[in-house]
C-alpha positions, 0 to 999 in steps of 0.5 A, a space after each residue: 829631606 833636608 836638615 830641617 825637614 821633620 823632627 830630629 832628636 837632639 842630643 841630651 848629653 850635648 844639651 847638657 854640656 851647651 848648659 854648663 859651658 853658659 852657666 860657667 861663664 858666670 854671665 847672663 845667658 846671652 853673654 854666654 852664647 858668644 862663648 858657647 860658639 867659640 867653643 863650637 867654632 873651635 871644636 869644628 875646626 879641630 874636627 875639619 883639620 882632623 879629618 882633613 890630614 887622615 884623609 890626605 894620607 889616604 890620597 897623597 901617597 899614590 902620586 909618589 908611589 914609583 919614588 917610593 918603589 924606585 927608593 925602597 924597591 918592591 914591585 906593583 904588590 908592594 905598592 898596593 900594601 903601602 896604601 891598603 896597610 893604612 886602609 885597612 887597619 882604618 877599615 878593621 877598627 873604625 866599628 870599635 873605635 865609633 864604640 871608643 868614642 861613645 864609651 870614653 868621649 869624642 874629645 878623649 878619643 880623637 886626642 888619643 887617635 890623632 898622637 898615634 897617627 903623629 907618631 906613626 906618621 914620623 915613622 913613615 917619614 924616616 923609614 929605612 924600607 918598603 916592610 917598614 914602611 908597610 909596617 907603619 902604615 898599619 899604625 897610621 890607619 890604627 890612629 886614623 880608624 880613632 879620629 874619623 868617626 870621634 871627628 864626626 861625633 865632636 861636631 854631632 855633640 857642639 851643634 845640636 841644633 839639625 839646622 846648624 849641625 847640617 851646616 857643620 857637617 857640610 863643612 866638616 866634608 870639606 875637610 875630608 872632600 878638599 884633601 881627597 882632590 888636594 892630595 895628588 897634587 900635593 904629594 907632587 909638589 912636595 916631591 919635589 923635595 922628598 917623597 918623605 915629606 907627605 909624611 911629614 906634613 901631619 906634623 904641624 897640622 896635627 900639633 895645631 889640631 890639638 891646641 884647638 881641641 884644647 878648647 872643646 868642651 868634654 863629650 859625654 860618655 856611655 860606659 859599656 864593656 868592650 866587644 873583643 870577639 866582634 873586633 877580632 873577627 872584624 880584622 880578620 874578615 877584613 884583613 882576609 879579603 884585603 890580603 886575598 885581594 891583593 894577591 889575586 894580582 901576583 899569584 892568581 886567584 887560584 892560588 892556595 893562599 888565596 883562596 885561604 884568605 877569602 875562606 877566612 874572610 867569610 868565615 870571620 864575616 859569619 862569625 862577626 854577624 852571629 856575635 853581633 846579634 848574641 853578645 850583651 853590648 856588642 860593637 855594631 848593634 844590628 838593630 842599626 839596620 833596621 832603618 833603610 837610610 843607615 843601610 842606603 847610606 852605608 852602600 853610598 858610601 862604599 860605592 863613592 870610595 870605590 870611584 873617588 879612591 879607587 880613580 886617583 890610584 889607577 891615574 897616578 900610575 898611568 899618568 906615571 908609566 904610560 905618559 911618562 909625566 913626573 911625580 909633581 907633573 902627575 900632581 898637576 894633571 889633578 889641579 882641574 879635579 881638585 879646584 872644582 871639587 874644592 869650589 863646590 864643596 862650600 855649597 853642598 849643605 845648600 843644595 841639600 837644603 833646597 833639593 833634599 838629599 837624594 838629588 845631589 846624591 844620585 847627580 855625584 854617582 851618577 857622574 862617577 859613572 859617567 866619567 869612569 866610562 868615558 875614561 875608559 873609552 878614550 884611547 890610552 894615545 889621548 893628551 894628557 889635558 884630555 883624561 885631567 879634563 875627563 876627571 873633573 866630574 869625579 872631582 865634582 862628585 865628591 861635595 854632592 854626595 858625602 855631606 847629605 849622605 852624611 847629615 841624612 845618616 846623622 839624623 837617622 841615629 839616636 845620639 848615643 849611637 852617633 860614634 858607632 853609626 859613623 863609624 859603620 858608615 866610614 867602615 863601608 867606605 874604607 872597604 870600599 876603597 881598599 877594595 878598590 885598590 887591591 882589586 884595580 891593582 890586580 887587574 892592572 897586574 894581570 898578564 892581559 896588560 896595564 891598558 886591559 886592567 885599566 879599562 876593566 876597572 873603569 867599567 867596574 867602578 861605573 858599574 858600582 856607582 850606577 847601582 848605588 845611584 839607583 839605590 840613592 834614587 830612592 832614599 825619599 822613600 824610606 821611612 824616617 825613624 831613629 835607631 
C-alpha cells in the first residue's frame, strides 16, 4: 500500500486549522494556499530538526564513550547507563507523552519537550562526573520521550492530504535516519575538541527549531484526564528490564537483584495491560491493536533499533579497543555507513509509492541480517575498511524501513490518536535499542571475552531482524482499517 492507495481518513482538527490559517490571511483562497504552505513547510522543518537532534544524541555519544570513561571513570556497566539513562526515560514515557501531545497540542508539547532537552543537554555538557552525567541523561530522555512522538503529530496534523503527508513523513525520517548514520561520525570530529561538545552541539539546533516552530499553526487538542497508574507501571516495567539487563553483565543473571528487576518488570508489565484495559481514558487504548498493521509496525520498529542501535554501539568500542583507532578515527570508520544511508533516505517515499511498503521493509531487515552475519563471520584480524565496508548495508536499511513503516502505521490510526500510536510505535523501538545495549553490553562483559560477545550479539541481532522480515512479508495482507 502506498500513500495514495485506498481511503484514508484526513484529520478534521487539521482541516480546520488549514481553513483558518486561509480565511485569516484575508485574501482569495488561492492567495492563501501559498501562505498555508509556508506554515507546512515551516512546521516539517521544525519537526525534521526536532527529530533529527534526539536522534543524534542517542547515537553520538557511543563513539566518545572510552573519553567519557577515560575522563569521569566507571567501567563498561557505567557506559552502558549513559547511553541506556537517555533511552530509557525516552522508552518509559514516550506512551504518555503521544497522549500529552493529543490532550494539549503537538505545537505546545514539542516546545515544552525540546527546552527540557536544552537544559539537560547543557548539564551534560558541563558535568562534573559519570552519576551526573548518568543522572542527566535521564533528563534528556524525559524531554526527548515529548518531542519524537509531538514532532510525528506536528507533520500528521500540516499535511492531511495522504499523498503530501507520505511525502512529509519520508523527509521527517530523514532527519532521524541522517542523524542516526551522522552520529559516530560526528561525535568523532567534535572530539577532537572535547567530548563535551556533542553535548553542546543541541544548543543552536534546538534554539533555530523554535523560531521555526514560532510559525506553526496551533494543533488541535482532546482533553482527557491523565493516565498516572498506566504511566507508574510503564516506568517500572521499563526500568525493571533496562536495570536487570544491565547488570546481568557485571553480576551475572543469577544474581539477587537481577533476578528482582526482572520480577518487577513482569509484574509492572501485567499491571500495566490490566490497567489499559479498565481505566476510563487509559494511556495506550488496546483497541490499537486490533488492527495487525499497528502490531506488524511496532515489531518492525523494535527489531530495526535492535540492529540500526544495537551495531553502532558494539563497533565503537570494538573499533576502539581491538583496533585501537581514535575516537574521530573511529567516526571515520562510520562515513561509508552514513553517506549511503543519507543518499538514499531522500528516495525512500518513492520506492514506497512504486513497490508499496512491504517491499523496502522486508529488503532493509533482511540486510540487517545479512550484514550482521557476515560481520560475525569475518575474523576480529580483518583491516579496518573491511568491517566499515560490511556495515554499509546496515546503513542502507535505515530509509527502506522506517519511513513506510512509519507513513503505513499513520494511515492506519484515527487522527486523534496519531500521538498516541506514534508514541507506541517510538516505544517498541526505543525498547528495542535500549534492550539492544544492555543486552550486547553484557555479552561483551561476559568472561568468554569481547570476541565472544561480539560475535554472539551479531547472531542475535540477525536472528531478530529475520523474524520481523518474515512478519513485514506479510503486511499486504492485513486488513486495512482505522483504529
Amino acid at each position: 500500500m502506498t500513500g495514495r492507495a485506498g481511503p484514508v481518513l484526513v484529520p478534521l482538527e487539521g482541516a480546520r486549522t488549514v481553513m483558518t490559517l486561509t480565511a485569516s490571511s484575508h485574501r482569495s483562497p488561492e492567495a492563501g494556499a501559498p501562505e498555508t504552505d509556508r506554515h507546512a513547510t515551516a512546521t516539517l522543518v521544525a519537526a525534521v530538526l526536532g527529530f533529527f537532534v534526539i536522534t543524534l544524541d542517542a547515537t553520538i555519544v557511543n563513539v566518545v564513550l572510552p573519553s567519557i570513561r577515560d575522563a569521569l571513570g566507571g567501567g563498561i556497566t557505567g557506559l552502558q547507563w549513559v547511553v541506556d539513562g537517555y533511552t530509557m526515560m525516552f522508552a518509559a514515557l514516550l506512551l504518555s507523552a503521544g497522549s500529552l501531545s493529543d490532550r494539549i497540542g503537538a505545537r505546545k508539547a514539542f516546545t515544552g519537550g525540546l527546552v527540557l532537552f536544552v537544559v539537560a543537554s547543557v548539564a551534560c555538557g558541563l558535568t562534573p562526573s559519570l552519576p551526573v552525567l548518568i543522572a542527566a541523561r535521564v533528563v534528556q530522555g524525559i524531554g526527548a520521550a515529548v518531542t519524537m512522538p509531538t514532532s510525528m503529530a506536528l507533520v500528521r496534523h500540516a499535511f492531511p492530504d495522504p499523498a503530501r503527508r507520505a511525502r512529509a513523513v519520508g523527509v521527517w525520517a530523514m532527519g532521524g535516519a541522517v542523524a542516526a548514520a551522522a552520529g559516530p561520525v560526528l561525535g568523532g570530529v567534535l572530539s577532537l575538541v572535547s567530548w563535551r561538545m556533542i553535548f553542546w552541539i543541541n544548543l543552536p539546533v534546538s534554539i533555530l527549531t523554535l523560531l521555526l516552530l514560532a510559525r506553526a499553526p496551533h494543533s488541535p487538542t482532546r482533553p482527557a484526564p491523565f493516565d498516572w497508574i498506566g504511566q507508574i507501571t510503564a516506568i517500572l516495567a521499563m526500568g525493571g528490564l533496562t536495570f536487570g539487563a544491565i547488570e546481568a553483565g557485571a553480576a551475572g543473571f543469577t544474581a539477587p537483584q537481577v533476578l528482582i528487576s526482572f520480577a518487577v518488570a513482569v509484574v509492572a508489565l501485567a499491571a500495566f495491560i490490566t490497567a489499559q484495559a479498565k481505566v476510563a481514558h487509559p494511556m495506550v487504548p488496546l483497541t490499537l491493536f486490533r488492527s495487525p498493521t499497528v502490531v506488524v509496525a511496532t515489531g518492525i520498529g523494535f527489531a530495526f533499533m535492535v540492529g540500526f542501535y544495537g551495531l553502532p554501539f558494539l563497533f565503537s568500542l570494538s573499533f576502539q579497543q581491538q583496533h585501537g583507532l581514535s575516537a574521530p578515527a573511529a567516526g571515520i570508520a562510520f562515513l561509508p555507513m552514513m553517506l549511503l544511508s543519507a543518499c538514499l533516505t531522500p528516495f525512500s517515499a518513492r520506492i514506497a509509492e512504486r513497490t508499496g511498503p512491504r517491499v523496502p521493509v522486508v529488503a532493509g531487515l533482511t540486510l540487517i541480517a545479512v550484514g550482521s552475519i557476515a560481520l560475525a563471520a569475518v575474523p576480529a584480524s580483518v583491516p579496518v575498511w573491511v568491517t566499515a565496508l560490511l556495515l554499509i548495508p546496515i546503513g542502507l536499511s535505515g530509509p527502506l524501513v522506517m519511513p513506510p513503516t512509519t507513513a503505513l502505521l499513520l494511515e492506519h490510526v484515527a487522527a486523534h490518536h496519531t500521538g498516541t500510536a506514534s508514541g507506541v510505535f517510538n516505544t517498541s523501538r526505543q525498547i528495542g535499542g535500549a534492550l539492544a545495549v544492555a543486552v550486547f553490553g553484557a555479552l561483551l562483559s561476559d568472561s568468554a571475552g569481547f570476541e565472544h560477545g561480539l560475535r554472539l550479539s551479531l547472531l542475535l541481532a540477525a536472528a531478530v531482524a529475520l523474524a520481523a522480515a518474515l512478519a513485514a512479508s506479510r503486511m499486504g495482507a492485513t486488513r486495512r482499517g482505522d483504529t
